[in-house]
C-alpha positions as CSV (number, residue, x, y, z in Angstrom):
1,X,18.7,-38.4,-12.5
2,X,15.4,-37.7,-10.4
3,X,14.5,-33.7,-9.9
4,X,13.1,-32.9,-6.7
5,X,11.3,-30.2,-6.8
6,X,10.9,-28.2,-3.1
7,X,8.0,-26.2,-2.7
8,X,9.5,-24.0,0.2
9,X,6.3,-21.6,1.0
10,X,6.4,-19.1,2.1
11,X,4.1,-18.8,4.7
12,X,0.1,-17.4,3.6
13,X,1.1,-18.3,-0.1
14,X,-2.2,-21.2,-0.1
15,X,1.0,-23.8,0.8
16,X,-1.4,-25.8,2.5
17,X,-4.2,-25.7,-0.1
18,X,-1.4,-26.7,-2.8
19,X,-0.3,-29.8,-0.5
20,X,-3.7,-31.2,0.1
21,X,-4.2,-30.9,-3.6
22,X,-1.2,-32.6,-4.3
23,X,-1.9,-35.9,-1.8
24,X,-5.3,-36.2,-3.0
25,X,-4.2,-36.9,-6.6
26,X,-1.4,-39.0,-6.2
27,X,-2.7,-41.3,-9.1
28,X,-2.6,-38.5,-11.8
29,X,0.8,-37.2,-10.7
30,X,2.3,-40.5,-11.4
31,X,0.6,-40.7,-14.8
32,X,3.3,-38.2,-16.0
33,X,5.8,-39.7,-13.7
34,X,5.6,-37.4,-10.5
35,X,5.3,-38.4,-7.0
36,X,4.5,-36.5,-4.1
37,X,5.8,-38.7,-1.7
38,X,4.3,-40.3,1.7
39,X,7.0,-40.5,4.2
40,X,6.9,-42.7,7.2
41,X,9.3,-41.1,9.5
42,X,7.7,-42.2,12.9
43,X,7.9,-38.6,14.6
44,X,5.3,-36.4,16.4
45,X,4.2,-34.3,15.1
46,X,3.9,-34.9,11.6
47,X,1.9,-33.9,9.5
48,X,1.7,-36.3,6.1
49,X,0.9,-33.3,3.6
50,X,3.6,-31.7,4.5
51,X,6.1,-34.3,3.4
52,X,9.0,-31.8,3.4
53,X,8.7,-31.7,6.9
54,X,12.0,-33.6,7.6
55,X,14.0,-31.1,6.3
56,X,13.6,-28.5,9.0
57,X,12.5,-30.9,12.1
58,X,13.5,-30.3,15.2
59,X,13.0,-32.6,18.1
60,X,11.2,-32.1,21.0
61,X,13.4,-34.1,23.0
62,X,16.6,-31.8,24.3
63,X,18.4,-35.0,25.3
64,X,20.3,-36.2,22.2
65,X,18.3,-33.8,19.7
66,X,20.7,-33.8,17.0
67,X,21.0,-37.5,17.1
68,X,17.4,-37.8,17.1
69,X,16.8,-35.2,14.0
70,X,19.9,-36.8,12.1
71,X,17.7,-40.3,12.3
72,X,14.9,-39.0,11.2
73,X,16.5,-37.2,7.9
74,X,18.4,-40.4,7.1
75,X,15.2,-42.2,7.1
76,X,13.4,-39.2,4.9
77,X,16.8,-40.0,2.6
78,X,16.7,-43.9,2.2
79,X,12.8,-43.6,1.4
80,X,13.5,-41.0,-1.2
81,X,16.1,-42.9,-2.8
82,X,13.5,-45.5,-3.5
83,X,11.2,-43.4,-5.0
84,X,13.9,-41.2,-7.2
85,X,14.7,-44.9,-8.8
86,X,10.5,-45.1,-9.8
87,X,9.8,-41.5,-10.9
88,X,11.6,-38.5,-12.5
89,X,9.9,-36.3,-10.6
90,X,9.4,-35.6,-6.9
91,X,7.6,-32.7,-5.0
92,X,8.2,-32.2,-1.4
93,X,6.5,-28.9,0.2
94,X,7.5,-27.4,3.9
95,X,6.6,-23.8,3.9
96,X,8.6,-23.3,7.1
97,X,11.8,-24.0,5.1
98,X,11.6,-20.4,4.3
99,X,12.6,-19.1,7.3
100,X,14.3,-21.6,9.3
101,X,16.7,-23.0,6.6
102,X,18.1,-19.2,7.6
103,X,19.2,-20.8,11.1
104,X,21.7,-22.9,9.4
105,X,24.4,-21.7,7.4
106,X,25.0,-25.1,6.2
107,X,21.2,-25.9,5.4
108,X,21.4,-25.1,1.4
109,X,25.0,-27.4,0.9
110,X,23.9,-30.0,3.0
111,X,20.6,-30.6,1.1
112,X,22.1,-30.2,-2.3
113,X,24.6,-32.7,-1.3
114,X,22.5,-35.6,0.4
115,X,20.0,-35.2,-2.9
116,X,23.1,-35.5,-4.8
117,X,24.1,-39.0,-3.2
118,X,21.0,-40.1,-4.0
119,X,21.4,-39.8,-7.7
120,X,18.5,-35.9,-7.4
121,X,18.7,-32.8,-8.4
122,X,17.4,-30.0,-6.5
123,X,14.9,-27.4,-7.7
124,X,12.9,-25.2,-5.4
125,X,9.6,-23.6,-5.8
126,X,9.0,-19.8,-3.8
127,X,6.0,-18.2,-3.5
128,X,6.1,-14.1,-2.9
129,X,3.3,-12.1,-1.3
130,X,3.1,-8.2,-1.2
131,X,4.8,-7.8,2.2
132,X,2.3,-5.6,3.8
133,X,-0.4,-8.6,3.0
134,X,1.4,-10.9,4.0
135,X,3.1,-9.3,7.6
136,X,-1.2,-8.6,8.1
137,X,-1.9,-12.1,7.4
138,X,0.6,-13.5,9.4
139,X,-0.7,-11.3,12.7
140,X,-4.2,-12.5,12.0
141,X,-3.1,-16.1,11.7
142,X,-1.1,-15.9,15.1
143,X,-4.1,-14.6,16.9
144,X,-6.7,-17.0,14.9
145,X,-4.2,-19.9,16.0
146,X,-1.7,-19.4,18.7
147,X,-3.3,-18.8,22.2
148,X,0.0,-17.1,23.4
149,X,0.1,-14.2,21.2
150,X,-2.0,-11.2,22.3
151,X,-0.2,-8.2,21.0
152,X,-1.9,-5.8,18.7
153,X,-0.5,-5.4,15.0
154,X,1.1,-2.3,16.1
155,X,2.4,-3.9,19.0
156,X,3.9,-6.4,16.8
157,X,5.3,-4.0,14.4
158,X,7.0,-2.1,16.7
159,X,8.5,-5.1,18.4
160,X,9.2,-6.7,15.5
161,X,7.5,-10.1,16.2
162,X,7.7,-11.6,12.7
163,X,11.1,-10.7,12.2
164,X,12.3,-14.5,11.7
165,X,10.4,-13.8,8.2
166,X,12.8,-12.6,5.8
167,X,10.8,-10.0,3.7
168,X,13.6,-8.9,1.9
169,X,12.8,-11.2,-0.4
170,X,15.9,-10.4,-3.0
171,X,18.3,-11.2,-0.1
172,X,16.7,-14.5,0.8
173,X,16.9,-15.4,-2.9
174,X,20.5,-14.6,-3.4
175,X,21.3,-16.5,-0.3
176,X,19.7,-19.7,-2.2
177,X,21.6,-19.2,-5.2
178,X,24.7,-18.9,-3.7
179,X,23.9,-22.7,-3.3
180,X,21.6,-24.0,-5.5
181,X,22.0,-22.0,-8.8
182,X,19.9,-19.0,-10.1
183,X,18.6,-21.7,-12.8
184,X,17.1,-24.2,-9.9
185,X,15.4,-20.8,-7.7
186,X,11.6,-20.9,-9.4
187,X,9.9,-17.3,-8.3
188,X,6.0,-17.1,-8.5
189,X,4.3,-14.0,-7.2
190,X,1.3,-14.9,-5.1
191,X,-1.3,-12.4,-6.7
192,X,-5.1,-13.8,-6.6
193,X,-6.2,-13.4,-10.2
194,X,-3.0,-13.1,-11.6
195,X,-1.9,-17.0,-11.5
196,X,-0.6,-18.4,-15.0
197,X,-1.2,-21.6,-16.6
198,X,-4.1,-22.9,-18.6
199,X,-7.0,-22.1,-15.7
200,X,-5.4,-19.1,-14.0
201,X,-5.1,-20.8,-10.5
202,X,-3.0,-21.7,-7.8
203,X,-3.0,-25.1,-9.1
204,X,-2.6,-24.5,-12.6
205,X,0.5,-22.2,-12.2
206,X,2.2,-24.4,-9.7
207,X,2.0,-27.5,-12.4
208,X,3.6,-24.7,-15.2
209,X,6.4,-24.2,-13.0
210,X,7.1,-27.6,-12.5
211,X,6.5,-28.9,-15.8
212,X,2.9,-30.9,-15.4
213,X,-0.3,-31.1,-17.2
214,X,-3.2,-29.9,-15.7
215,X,-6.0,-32.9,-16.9
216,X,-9.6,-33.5,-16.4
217,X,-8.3,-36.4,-14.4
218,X,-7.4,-34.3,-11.3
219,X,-9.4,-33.7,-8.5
220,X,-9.7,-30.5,-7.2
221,X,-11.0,-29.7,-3.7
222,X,-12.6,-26.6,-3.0
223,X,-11.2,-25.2,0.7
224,X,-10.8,-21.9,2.0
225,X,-8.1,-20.6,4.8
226,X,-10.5,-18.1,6.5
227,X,-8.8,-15.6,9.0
228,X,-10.7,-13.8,11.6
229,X,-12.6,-10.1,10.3
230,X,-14.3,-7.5,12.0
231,X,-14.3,-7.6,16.1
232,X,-13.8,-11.1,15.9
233,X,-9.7,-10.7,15.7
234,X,-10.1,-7.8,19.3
235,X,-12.2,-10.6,20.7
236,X,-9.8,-13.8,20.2
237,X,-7.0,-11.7,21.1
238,X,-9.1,-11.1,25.0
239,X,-9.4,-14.7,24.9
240,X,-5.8,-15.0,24.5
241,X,-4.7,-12.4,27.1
242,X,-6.9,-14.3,29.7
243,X,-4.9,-15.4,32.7
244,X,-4.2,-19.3,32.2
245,X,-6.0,-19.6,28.4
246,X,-2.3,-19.4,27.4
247,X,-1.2,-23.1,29.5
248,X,-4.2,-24.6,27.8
249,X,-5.0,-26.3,24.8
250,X,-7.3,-23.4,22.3
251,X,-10.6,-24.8,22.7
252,X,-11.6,-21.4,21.5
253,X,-9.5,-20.7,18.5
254,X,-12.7,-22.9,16.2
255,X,-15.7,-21.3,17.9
256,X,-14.5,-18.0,17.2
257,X,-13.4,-18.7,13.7
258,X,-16.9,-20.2,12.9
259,X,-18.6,-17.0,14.4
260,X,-16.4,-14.8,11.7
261,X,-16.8,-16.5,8.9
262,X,-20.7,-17.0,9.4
263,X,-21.1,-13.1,9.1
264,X,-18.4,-12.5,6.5
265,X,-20.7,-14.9,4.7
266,X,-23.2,-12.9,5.3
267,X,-21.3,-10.0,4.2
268,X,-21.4,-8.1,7.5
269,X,-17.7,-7.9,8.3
270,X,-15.4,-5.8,6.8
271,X,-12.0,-6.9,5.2
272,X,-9.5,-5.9,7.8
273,X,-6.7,-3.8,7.3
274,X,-4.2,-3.2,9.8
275,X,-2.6,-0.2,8.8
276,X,-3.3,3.3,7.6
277,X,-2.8,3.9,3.8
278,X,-0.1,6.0,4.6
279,X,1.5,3.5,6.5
280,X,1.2,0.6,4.5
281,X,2.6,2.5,1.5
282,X,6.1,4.0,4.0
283,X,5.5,0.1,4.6
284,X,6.4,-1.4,1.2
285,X,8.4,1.4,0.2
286,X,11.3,-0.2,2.5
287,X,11.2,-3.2,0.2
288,X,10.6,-1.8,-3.4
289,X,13.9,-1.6,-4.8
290,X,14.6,-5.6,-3.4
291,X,11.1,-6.5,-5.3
292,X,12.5,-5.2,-8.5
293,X,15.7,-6.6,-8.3
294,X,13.8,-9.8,-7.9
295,X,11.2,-8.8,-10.8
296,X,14.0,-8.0,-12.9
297,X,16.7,-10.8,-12.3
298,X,14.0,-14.1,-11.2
299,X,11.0,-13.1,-13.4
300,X,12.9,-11.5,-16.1
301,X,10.5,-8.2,-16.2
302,X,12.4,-5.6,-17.4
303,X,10.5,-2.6,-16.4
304,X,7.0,-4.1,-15.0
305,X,6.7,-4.6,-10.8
306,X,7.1,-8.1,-9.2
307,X,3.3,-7.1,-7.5
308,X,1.0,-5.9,-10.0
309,X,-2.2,-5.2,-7.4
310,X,-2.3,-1.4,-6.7
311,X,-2.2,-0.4,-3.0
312,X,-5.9,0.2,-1.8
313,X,-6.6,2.9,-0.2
314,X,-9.2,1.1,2.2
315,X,-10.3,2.4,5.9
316,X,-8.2,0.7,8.9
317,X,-9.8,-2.0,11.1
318,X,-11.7,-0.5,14.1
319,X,-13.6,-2.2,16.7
320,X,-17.6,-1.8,16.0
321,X,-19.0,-1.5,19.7
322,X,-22.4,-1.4,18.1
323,X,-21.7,-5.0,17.4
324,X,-20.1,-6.3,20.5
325,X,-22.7,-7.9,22.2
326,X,-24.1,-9.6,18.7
327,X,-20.8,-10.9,18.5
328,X,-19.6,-12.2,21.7
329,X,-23.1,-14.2,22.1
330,X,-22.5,-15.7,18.2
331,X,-19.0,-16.8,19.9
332,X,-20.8,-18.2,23.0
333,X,-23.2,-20.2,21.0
334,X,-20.4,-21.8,19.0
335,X,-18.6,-23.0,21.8
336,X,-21.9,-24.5,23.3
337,X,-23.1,-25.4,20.8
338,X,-19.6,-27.5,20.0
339,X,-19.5,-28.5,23.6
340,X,-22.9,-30.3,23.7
341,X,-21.9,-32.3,20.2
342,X,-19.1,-33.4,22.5
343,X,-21.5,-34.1,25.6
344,X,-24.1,-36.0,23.3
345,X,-21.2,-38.1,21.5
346,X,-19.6,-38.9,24.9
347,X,-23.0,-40.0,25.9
348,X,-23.6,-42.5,23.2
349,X,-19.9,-43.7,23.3
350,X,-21.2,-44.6,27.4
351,X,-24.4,-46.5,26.5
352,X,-21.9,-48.3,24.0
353,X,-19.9,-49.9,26.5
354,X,-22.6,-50.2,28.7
355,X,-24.1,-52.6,26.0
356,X,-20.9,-53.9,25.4
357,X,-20.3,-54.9,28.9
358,X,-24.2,-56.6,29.5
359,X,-23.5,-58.6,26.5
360,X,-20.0,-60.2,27.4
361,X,-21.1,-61.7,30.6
362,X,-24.1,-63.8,28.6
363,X,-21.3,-64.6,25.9
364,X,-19.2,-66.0,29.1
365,X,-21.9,-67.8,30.1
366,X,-22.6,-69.3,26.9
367,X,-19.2,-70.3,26.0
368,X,-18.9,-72.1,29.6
369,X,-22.5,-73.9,29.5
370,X,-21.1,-75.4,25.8
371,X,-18.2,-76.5,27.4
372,X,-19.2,-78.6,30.7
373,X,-22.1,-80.5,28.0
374,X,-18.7,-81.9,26.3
């Protein structure tokens, strides 16, 4: 019987980091018979990294949705059956299965039983962030990314935008077990530094919960998931308040990334931090006894913290006026400058077909003067 390991997140746990690693050495995982599997599922979006996808897809199309997301998982199915019959091992990662398998009671069950008629066995793989990190994170990736959110962190706070997130991370675990088993539930706390296995990483602790070696053989990319410091997070969250920026596609979203990451390069931008110590500490107070259960019962430490990092007592983000104008103009140039790569590639795409379209006449020509000679 195959084990299928799912990698479900969560979310700002370097999931996508993890997956790219993961397609790009393919050949070594199947030297000690693993596969992370390519699945060709014919739906839009899809993203082929993220090739646990299926499990949580919902259709764009409101007209015969659940037929349509039934199809599609019964396709996912059939393709992993044939791989279960090659390798022992399969890893499929979907860091949205955190949250949404939540929306259906019947999620947990219905995956453990379609792996089941395929002759699998079901393991998953959960990676824990400190909450107050990771609810921080989260606000900076929505403004970084998603042109339709322009509330302030304490505007989300208080509204509760991220609660689809479970944070009591003890609860969510219990709810899996109740399914799956407390033996098949793999808990990893996300701490930078802290990472087991024979090279302290990301990758390295991943393969020692799974049961791989790390070799020489594999190739490891180096990639970084930057998020937006200093006024660059108050500056893409104007852009996304502007009326109409929200109905179109977020042409901005890069330019303003590349401005931040240029002068946290440089060093000149400060490592954000959203709340006031006192804040974040009434913050993760709310969640300390669930983190213990979890330390206790999952990781099996007795009287050590699932978080080891202390709480820093850092300064909370401001906006730096004396550095608005510097700012905004390093954003402007970006966008130009991206804009006229476009405008000059456009323009040699023109003279292309230009070329293309003085040369097929004469080829017309050709062809026809060889043909009335015979």
């Amino acid at each position: 019987m195959a084990t299928v390991y799912i990698c479900i997140g969560t979310p700002k746990t370097g999931t996508t980091v993890l997956q790219t690693f993961l397609r790009e050495n393919e050949e070594e995982l199947a030297r000690q018979g693993y596969c992370y599997p390519l699945l060709e599922l014919g739906i839009m979006p899809y993203y082929d990294d993220r090739n646990g996808q299926f499990l949580v897809y919902e259709s764009p199309c409101k007209e015969g949705r659940a037929k349509r997301e039934e199809k599609v998982r019964n396709m996912a199915y059939m393709q992993l059956q044939d791989y279960a019959e090659k390798y022992q091992n399969i890893i499929l990662s979907e860091e949205q299965i955190w949250y949404r398998s939540r929306y259906d009671k019947h999620f947990w069950q219905n995956v453990q039983d379609r792996f089941q008629k395929i002759g699998c066995e079901v393991k998953v793989v959960v990676y824990l962030r400190r909450q107050d990190l990771l609810i921080q994170s989260l606000w900076n990736q929505s403004i970084k990314m998603f042109r339709k959110n322009k509330m302030t962190f304490k505007d989300c706070m208080e509204k509760n935008y991220f609660g689809y997130h479970p944070l009591d991370y003890y609860e969510s675990l219990k709810y899996i077990e109740e399914f799956l088993g407390k033996e098949n539930i793999i808990v990893r706390p996300y701490e930078r530094g802290r990472f087991e296995g024979e090279e302290h990483t990301l990758f390295s602790d991943f393969f020692q919960s799974v049961g791989l070696v790390m070799t020489d053989g594999f190739h490891k990319t180096i990639s970084m998931n930057y998020g937006l410091e200093g006024n660059f997070i108050e500056i893409k969250r104007w852009i996304n308040s502007m009326p109409g920026y929200s109905q179109i596609r977020d042409f901005l979203s890069r330019p303003v990334l590349n401005a931040s990451m240029h002068f946290t390069e440089l060093g000149e931008n400060e490592k954000p931090n959203m709340f006031s110590y006192e804040e974040q500490k009434a913050f993760l107070a709310r969640f300390e006894e669930s983190n213990q259960k979890v330390a206790q019962e999952y990781l099996g430490r007795k009287e050590e913290p699932l978080f080891y990092d202390d709480v820093r007592e850092a300064p909370e983000w401001t906006f730096r006026e004396d550095r608005m104008f510097r700012d905004i103009i390093a954003v402007m140039t970006e966008a130009l400058s991206a804009q006229e790569e476009q405008i000059a590639e456009l323009k040699n795409q023109l003279k292309r077909l230009e070329r293309e379209q003085n040369i097929l006449p004469l080829q017309i020509y050709r062809k026809m003067r060889g043909f009335l000679k015979h």
